[in-house]
DSSP file (Angstrom, degrees, kcal/mol; ACC not computed):
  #  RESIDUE AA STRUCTURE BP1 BP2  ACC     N-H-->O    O-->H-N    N-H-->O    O-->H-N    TCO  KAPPA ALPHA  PHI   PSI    X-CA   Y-CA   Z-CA
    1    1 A X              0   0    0      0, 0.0     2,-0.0     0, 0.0     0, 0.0   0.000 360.0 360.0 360.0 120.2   76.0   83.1   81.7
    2    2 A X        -     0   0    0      1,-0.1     2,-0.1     3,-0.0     3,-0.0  -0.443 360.0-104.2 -61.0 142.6   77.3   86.6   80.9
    3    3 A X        -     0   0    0      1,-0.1     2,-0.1    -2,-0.0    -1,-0.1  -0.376  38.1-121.1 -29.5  94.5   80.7   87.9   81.5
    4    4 A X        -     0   0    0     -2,-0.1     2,-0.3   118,-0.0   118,-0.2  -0.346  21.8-161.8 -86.7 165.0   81.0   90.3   84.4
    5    5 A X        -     0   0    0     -2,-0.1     2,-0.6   116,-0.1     9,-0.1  -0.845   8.8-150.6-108.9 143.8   82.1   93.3   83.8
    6    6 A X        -     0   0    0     -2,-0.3     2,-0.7   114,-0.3     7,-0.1  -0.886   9.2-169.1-117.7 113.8   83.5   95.6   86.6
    7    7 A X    >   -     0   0    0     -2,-0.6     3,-0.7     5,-0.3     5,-0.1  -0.730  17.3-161.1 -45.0  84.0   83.0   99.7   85.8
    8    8 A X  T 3  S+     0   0    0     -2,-0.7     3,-0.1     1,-0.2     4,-0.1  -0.393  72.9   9.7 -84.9-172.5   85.1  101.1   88.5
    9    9 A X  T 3  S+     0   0    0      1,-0.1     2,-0.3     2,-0.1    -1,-0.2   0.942 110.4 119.4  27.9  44.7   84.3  104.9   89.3
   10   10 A X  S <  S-     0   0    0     -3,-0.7    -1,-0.1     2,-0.2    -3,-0.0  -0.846  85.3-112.3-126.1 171.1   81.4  104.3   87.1
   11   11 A X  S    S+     0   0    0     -2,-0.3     2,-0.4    -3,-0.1    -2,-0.1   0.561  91.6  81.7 -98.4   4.6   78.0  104.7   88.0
   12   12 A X        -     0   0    0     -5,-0.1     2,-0.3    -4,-0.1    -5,-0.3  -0.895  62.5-171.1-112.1 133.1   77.0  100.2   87.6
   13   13 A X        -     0   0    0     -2,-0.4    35,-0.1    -7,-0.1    -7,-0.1  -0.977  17.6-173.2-139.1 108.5   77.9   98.7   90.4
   14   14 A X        -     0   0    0     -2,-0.3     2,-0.4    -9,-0.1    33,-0.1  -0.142  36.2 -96.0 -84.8 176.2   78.1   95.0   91.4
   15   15 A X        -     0   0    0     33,-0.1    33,-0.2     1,-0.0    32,-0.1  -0.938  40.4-178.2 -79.6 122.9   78.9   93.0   94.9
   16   16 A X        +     0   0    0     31,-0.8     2,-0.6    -2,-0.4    32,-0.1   0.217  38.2 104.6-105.1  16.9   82.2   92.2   94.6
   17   17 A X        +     0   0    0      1,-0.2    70,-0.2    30,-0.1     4,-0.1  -0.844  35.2 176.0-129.2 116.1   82.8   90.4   97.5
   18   18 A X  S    S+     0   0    0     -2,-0.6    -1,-0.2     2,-0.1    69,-0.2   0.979  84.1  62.8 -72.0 -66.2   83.4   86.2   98.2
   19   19 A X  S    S-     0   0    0     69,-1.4    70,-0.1    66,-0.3    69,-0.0  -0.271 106.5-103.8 -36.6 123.5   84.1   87.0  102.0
   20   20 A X        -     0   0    0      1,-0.1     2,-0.5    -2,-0.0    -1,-0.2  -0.409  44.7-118.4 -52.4 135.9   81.5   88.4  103.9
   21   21 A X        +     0   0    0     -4,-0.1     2,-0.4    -3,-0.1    -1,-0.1  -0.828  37.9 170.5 -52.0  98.5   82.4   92.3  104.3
   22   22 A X     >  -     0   0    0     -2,-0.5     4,-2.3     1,-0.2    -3,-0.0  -0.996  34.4-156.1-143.4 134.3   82.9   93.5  107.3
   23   23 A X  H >> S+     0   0    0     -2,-0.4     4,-1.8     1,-0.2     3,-0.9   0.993  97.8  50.5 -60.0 -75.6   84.2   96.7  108.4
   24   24 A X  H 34 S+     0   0    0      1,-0.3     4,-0.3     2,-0.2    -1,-0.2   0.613 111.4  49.2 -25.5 -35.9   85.5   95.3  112.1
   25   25 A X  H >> S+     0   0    0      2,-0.2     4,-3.6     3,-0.2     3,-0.9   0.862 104.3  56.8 -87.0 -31.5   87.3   92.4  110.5
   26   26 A X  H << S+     0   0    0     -4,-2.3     4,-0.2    -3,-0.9    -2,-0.2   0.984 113.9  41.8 -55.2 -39.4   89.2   94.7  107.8
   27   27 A X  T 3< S+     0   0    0     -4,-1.8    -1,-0.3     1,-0.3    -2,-0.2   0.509 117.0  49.2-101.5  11.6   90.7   96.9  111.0
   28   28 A X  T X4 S+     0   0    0     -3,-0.9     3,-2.5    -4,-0.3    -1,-0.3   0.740 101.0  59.3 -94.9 -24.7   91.4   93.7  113.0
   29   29 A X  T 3< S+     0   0    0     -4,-3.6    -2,-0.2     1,-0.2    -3,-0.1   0.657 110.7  48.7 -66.2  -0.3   93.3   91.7  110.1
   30   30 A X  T >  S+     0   0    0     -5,-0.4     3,-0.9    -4,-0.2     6,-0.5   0.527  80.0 128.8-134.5  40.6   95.5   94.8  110.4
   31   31 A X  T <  S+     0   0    0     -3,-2.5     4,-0.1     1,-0.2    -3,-0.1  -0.158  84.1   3.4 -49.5 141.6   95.7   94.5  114.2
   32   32 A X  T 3  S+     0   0    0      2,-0.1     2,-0.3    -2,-0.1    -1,-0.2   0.735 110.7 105.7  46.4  34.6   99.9   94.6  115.2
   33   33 A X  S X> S-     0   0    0     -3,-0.9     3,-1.9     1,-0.1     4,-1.1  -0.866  91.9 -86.0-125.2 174.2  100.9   95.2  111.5
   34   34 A X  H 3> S+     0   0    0      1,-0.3     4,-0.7    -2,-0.3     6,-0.2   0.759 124.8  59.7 -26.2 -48.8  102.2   98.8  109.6
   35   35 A X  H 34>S+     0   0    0      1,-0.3     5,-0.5     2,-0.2     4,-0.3   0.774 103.0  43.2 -75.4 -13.6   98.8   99.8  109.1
   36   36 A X  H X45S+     0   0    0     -3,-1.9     3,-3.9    -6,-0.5    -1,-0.3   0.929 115.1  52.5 -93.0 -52.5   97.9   99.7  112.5
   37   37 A X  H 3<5S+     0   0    0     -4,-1.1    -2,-0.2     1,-0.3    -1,-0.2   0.516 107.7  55.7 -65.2  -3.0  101.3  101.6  113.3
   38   38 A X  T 3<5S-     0   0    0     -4,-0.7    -1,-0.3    -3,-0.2    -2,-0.2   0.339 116.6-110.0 -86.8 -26.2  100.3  104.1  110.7
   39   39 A X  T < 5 +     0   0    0     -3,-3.9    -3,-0.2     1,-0.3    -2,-0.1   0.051  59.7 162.7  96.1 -19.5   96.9  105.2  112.1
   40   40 A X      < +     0   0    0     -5,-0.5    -1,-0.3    -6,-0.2     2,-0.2  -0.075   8.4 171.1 -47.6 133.2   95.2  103.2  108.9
   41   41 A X        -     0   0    0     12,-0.4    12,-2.8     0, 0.0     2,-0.5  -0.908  27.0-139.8-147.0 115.8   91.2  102.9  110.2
   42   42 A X  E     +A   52   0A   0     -2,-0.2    10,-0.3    10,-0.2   -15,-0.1  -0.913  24.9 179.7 -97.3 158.8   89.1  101.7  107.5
   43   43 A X  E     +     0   0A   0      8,-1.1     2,-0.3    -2,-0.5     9,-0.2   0.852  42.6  24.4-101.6 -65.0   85.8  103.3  107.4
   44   44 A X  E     -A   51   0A   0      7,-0.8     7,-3.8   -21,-0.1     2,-0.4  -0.963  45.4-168.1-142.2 145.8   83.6  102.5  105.0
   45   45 A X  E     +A   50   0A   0     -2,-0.3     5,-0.2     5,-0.2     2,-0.1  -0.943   5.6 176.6-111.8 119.1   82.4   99.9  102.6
   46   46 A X        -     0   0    0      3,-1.2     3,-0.2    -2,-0.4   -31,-0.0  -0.175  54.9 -79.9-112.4-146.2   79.9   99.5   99.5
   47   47 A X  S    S+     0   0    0      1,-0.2   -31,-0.8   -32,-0.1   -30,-0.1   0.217 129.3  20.7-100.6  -1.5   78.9   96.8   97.0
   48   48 A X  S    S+     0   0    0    -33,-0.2    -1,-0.2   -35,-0.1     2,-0.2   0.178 118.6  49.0-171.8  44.1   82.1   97.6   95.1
   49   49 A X        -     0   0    0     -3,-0.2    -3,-1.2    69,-0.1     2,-0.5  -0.946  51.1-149.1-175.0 168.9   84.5   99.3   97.2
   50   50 A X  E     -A   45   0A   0     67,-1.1     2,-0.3    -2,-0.2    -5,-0.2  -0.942  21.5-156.6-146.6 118.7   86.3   99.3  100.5
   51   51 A X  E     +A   44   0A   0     -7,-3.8    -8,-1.1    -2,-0.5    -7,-0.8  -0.813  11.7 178.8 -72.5 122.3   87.5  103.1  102.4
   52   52 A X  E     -AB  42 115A   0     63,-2.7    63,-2.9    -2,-0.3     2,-0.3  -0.900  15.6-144.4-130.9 166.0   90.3  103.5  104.9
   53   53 A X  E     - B   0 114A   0    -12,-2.8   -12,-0.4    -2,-0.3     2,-0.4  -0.882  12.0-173.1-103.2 129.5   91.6  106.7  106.6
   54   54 A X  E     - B   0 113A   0     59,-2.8    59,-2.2    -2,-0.3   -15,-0.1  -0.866  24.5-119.4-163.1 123.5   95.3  107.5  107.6
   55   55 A X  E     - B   0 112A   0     -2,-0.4     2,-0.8    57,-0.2    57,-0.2  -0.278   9.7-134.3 -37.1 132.3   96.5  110.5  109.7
   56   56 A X        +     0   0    0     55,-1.0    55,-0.4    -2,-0.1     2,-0.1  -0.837  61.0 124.0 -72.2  76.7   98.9  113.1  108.5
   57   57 A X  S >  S-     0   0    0     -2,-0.8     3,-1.1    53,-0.2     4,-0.2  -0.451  87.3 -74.0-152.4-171.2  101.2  113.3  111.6
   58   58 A X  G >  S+     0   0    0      1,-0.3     3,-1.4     2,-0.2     7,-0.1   0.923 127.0  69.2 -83.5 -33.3  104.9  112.9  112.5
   59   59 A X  G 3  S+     0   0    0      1,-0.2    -1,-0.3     8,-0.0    -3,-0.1   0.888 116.2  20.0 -25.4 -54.0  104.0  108.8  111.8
   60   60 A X  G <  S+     0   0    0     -3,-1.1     8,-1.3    -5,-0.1     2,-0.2   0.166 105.3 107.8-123.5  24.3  103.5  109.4  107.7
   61   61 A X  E <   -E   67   0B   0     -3,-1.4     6,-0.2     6,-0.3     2,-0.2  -0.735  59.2-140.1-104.0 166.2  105.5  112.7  107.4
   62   62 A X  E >>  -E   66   0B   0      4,-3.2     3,-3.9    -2,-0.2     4,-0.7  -0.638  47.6 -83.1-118.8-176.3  109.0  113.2  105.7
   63   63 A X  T 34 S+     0   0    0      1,-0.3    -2,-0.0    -2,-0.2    -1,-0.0   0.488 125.1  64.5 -78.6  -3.7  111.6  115.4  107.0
   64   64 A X  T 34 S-     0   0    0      2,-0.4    -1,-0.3     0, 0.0     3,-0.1   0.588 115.6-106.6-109.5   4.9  109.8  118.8  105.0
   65   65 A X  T <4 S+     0   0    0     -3,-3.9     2,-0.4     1,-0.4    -2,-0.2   0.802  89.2 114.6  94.0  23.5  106.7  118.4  107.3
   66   66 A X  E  < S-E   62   0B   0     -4,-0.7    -4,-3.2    43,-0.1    -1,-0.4  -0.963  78.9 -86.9-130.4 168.6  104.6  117.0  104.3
   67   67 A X  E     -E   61   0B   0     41,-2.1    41,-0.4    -2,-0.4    -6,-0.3  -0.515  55.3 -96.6 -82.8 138.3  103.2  113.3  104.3
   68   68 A X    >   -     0   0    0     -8,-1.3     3,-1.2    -2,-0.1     4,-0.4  -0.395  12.0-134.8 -32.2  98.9  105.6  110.7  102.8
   69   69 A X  T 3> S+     0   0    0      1,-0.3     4,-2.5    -2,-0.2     5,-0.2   0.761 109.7  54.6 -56.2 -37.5  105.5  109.7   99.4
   70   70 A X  H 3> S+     0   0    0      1,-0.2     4,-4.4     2,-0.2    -1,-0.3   0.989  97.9  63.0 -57.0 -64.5  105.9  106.2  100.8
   71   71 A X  H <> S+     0   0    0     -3,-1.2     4,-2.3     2,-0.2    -1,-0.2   0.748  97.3  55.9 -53.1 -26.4  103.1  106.6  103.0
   72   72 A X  H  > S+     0   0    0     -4,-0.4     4,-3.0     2,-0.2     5,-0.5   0.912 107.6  52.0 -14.1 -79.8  100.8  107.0  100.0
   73   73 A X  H  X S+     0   0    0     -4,-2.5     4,-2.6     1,-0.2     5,-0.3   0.915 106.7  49.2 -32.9 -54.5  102.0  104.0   99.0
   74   74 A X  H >X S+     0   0    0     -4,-4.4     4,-2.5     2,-0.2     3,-0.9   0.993 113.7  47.1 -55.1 -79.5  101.3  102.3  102.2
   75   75 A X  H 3X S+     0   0    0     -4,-2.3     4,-3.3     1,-0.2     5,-0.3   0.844 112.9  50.5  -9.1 -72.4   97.7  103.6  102.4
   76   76 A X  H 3X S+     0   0    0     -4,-3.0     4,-4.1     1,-0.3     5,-0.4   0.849 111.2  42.8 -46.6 -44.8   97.1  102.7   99.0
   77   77 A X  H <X S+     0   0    0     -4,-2.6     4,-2.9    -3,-0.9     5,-0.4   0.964 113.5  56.4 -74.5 -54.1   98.4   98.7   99.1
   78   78 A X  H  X S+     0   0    0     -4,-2.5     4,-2.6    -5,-0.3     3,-0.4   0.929 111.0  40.0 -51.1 -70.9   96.6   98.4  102.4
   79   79 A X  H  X S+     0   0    0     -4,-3.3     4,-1.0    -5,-0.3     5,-0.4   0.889 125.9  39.4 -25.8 -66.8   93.2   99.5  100.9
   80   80 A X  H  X S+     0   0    0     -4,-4.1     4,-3.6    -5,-0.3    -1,-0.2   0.912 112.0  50.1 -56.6 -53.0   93.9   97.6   98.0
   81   81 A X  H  X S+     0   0    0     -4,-2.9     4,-2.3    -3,-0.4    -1,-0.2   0.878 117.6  47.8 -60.2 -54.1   95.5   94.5   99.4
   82   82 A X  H >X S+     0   0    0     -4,-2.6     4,-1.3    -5,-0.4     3,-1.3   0.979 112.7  46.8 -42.1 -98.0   92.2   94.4  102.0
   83   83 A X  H 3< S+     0   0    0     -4,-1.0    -2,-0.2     2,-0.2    -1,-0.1   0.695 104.9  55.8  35.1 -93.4   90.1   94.8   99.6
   84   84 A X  H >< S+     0   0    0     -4,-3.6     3,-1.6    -5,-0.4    -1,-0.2   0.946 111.2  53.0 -52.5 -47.1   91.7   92.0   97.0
   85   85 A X  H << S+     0   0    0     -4,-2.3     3,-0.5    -3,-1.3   -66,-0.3   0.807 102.0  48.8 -91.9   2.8   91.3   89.4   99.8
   86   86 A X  T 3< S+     0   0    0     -4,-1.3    -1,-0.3     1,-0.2   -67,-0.2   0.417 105.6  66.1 -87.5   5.5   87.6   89.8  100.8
   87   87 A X  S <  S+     0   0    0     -3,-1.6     2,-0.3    -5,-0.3    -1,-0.2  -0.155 102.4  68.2-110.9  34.1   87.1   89.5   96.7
   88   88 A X  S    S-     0   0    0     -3,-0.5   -69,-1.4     5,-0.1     2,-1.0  -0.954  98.5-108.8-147.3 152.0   88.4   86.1   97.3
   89   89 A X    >>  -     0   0    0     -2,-0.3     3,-2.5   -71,-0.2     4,-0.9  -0.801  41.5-163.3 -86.5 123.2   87.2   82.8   99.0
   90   90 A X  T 34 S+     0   0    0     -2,-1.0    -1,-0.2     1,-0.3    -4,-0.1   0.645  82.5  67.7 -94.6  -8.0   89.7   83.2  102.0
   91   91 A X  T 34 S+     0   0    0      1,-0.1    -1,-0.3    -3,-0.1    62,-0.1   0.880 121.5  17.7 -75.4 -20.3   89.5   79.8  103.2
   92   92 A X  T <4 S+     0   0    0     -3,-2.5    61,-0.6    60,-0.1    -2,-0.2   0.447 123.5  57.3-129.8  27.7   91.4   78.6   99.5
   93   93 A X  B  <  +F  152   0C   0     -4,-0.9     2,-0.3    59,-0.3    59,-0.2  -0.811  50.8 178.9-146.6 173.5   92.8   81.8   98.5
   94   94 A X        -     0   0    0     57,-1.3     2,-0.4    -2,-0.2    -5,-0.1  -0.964  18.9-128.6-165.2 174.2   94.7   84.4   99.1
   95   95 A X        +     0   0    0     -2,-0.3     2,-0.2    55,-0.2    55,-0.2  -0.956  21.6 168.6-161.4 121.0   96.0   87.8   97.7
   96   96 A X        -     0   0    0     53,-3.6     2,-0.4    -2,-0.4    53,-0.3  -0.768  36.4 -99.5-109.8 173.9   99.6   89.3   97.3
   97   97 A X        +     0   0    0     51,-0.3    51,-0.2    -2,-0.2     3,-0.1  -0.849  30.3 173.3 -90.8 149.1  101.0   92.5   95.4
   98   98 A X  S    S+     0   0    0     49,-1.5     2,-0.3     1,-0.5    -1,-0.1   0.612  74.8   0.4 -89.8 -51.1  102.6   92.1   92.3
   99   99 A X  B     -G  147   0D   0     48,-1.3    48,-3.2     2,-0.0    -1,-0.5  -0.976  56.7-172.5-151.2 138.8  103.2   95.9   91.0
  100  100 A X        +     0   0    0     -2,-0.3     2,-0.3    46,-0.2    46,-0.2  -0.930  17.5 174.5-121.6 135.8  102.0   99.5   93.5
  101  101 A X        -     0   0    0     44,-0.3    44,-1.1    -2,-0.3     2,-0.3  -0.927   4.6-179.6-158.8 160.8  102.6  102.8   91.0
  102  102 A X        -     0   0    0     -2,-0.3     2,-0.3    42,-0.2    42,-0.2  -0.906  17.5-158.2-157.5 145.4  101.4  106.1   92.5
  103  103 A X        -     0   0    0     -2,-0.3     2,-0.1    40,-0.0    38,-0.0  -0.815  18.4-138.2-151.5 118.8  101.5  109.6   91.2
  104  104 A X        +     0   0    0     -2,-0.3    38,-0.3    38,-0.1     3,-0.1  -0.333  26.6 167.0 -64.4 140.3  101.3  112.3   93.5
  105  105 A X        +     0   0    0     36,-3.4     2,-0.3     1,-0.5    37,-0.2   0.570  64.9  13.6-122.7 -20.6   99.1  115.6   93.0
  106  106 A X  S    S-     0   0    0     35,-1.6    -1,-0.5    33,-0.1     2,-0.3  -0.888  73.9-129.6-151.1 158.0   98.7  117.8   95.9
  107  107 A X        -     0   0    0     -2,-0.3     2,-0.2    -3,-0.1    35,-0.0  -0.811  16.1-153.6-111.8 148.9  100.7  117.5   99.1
  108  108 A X        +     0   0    0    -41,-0.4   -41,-2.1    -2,-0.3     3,-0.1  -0.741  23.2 171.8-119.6 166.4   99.4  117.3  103.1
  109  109 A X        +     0   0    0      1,-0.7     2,-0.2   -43,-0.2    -1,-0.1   0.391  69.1  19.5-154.8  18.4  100.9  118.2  106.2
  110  110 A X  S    S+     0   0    0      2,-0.1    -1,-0.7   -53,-0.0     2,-0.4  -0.790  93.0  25.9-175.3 141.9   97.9  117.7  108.3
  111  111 A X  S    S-     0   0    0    -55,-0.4   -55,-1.0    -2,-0.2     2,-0.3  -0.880  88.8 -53.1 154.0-105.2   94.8  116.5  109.2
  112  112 A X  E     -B   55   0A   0     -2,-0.4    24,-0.7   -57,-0.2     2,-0.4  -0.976  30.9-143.7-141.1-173.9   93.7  112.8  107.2
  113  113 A X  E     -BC  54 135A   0    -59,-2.2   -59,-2.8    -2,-0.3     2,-0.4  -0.970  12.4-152.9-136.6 149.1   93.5  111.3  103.8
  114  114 A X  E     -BC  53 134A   0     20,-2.0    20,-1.2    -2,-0.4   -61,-0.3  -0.993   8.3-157.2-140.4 120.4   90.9  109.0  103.0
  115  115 A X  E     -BC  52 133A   0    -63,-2.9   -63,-2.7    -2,-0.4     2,-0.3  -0.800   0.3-160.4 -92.7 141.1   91.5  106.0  100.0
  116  116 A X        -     0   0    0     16,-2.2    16,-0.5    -2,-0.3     2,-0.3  -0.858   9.0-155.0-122.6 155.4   88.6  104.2   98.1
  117  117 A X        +     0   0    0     -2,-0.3   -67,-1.1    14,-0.2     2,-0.4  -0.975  19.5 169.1-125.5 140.2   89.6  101.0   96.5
  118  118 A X  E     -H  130   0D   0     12,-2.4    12,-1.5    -2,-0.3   -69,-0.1  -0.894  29.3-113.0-150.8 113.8   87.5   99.8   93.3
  119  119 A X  E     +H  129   0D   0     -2,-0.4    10,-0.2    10,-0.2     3,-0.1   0.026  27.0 178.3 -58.0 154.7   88.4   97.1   91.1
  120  120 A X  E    S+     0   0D   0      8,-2.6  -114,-0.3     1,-0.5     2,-0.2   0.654  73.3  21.9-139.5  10.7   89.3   97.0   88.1
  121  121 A X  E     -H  128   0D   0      7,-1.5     7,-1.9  -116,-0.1    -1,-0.5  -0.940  55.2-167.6-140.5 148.7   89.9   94.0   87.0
  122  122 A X  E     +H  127   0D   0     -2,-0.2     5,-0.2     5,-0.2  -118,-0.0  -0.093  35.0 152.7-120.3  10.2   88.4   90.6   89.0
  123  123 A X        -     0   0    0      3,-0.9    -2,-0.1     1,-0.1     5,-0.0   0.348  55.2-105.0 -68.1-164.5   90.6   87.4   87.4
  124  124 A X  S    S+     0   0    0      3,-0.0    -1,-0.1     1,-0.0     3,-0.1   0.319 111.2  19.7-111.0  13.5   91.4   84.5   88.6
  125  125 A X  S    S+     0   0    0      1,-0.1    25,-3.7    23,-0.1     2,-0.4   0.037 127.0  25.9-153.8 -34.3   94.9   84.8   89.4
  126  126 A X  E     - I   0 149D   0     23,-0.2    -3,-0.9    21,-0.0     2,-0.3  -0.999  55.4-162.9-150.8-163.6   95.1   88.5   89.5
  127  127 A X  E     -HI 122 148D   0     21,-2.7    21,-1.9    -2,-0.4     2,-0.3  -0.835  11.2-144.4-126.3 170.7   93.4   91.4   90.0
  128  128 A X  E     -HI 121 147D   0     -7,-1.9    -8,-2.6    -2,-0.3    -7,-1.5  -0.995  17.2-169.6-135.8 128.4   93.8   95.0   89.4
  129  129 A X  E     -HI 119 146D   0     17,-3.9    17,-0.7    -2,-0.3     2,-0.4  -0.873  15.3-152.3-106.6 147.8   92.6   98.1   91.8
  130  130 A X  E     -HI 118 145D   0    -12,-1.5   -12,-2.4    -2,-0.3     2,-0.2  -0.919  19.2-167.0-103.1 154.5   92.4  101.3   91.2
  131  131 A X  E     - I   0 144D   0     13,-0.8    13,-1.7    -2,-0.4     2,-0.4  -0.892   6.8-168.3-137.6 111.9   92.8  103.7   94.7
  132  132 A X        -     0   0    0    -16,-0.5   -16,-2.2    -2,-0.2     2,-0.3  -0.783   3.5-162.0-116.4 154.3   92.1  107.0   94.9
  133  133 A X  E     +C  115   0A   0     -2,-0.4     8,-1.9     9,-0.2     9,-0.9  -0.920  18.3 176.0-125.4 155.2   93.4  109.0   98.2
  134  134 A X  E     -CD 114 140A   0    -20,-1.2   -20,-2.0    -2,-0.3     6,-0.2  -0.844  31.7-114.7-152.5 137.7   91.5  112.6   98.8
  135  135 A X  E >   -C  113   0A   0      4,-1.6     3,-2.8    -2,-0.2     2,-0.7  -0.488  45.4 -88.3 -88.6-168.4   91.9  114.9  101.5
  136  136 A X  T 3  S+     0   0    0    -24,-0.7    -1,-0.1     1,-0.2   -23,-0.1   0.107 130.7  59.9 -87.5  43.4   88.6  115.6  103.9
  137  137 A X  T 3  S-     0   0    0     -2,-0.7    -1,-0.2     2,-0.1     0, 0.0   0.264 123.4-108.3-115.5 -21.5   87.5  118.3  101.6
  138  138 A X    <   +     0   0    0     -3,-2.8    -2,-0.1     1,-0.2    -5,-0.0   0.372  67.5 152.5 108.9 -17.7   87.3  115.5   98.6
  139  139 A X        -     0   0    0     -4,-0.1    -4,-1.6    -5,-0.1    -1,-0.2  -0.157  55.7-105.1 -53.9 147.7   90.6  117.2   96.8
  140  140 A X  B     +D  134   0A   0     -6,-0.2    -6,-0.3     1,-0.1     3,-0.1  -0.677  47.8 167.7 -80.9 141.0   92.6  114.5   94.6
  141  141 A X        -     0   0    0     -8,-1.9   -36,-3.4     1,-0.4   -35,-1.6   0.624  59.1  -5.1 -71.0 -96.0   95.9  113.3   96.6
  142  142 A X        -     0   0    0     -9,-0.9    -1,-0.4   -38,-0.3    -9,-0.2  -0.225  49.1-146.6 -92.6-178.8   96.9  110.7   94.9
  143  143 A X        +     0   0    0    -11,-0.1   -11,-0.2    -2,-0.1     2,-0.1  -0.558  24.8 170.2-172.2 100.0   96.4  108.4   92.4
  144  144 A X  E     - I   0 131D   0    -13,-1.7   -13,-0.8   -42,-0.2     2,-0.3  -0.336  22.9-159.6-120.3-172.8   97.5  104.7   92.5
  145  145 A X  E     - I   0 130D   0    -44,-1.1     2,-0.3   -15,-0.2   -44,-0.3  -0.638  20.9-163.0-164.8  90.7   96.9  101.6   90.5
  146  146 A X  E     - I   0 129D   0    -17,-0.7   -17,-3.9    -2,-0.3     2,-0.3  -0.765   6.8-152.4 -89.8 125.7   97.7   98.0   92.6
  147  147 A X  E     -GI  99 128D   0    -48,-3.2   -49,-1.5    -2,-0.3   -48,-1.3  -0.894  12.5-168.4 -70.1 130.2   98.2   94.5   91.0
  148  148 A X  E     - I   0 127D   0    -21,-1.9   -21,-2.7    -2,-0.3     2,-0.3  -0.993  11.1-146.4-118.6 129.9   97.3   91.6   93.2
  149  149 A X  E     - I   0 126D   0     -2,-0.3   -53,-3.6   -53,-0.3     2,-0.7  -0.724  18.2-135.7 -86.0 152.1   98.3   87.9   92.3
  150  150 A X        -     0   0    0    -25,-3.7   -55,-0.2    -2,-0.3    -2,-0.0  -0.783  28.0-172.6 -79.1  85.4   95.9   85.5   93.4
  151  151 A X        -     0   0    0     -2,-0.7   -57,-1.3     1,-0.1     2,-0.3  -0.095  22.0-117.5-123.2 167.5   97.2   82.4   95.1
  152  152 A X  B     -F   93   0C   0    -59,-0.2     2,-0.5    -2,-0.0   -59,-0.3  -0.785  26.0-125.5 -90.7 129.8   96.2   79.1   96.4
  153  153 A X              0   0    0    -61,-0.6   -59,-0.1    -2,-0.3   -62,-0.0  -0.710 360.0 360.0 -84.5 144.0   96.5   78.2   99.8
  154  154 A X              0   0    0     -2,-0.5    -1,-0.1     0, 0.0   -62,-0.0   0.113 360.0 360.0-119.6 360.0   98.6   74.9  100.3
């Protein structure tokens, strides 16, 4: 059997997902957690990527009225972190972070920012995402890069 290979932000595109995909279960696994307290909605889903949303309000802003570098962060790891475990069988698996690194590019101070998550690497112990967060015009944010180890459930 050949190797797969995952393109992300390329135009070949696989199903990447051992857990059925479902929008409704991504925004209830993050029922009564930081993402929920954050406004994080995710949106949309393909065959090799998983969208969320998160308000630019007094919730993810820092003290100069623009959103929180941190809150990036947060976005990003959720998406990613979501994501990592629907690319898993979730009854004998599981998915942590290892490493988040983020590099900022334009700043917001209102409205939302919307993250795609896209693999780029699939192992079997970890993965790698790329995430990229946009405002609702499509303008680059961010740019983040998540590790996930894979684990075993005991």
């Amino acid at each position: 059997m050949a190797k797969q290979v995952y393109k992300a932000w390329g135009v070949h595109t696989m199903k990447i997902w051992k857990t059925a995909m479902d929008i409704k279960a991504a925004n209830q696994r993050g029922s009564h957690t930081l993402s929920e307290l954050m406004g994080i909605e995710f949106i949309e889903a393909g065959d090799d990527f998983l969208t969320a949303r998160m308000p630019v309000d007094d919730r993810t802003k820092q003290p100069m009225g623009i959103m929180h570098g941190g809150a990036s962060c947060v976005l990003a790891e959720t998406v990613g972190s979501t994501a990592a475990n629907f690319c898993v069988d979730i009854n004998t698996h599981y998915c942590v972070g290892l490493d988040i690194n983020t590099n900022h590019i334009k700043s917001m101070r209102d409205g939302y920012v919307i993250a795609t998550a896209r693999p780029f690497h699939l192992g079997q112990s970890t993965q790698v995402w790329g995430i990229e967060i946009k405002d609702e015009a499509g303008k680059l944010v961010s740019v983040n890069r998540l590790t996930m180890a894979v684990l075993a459930r005991v």
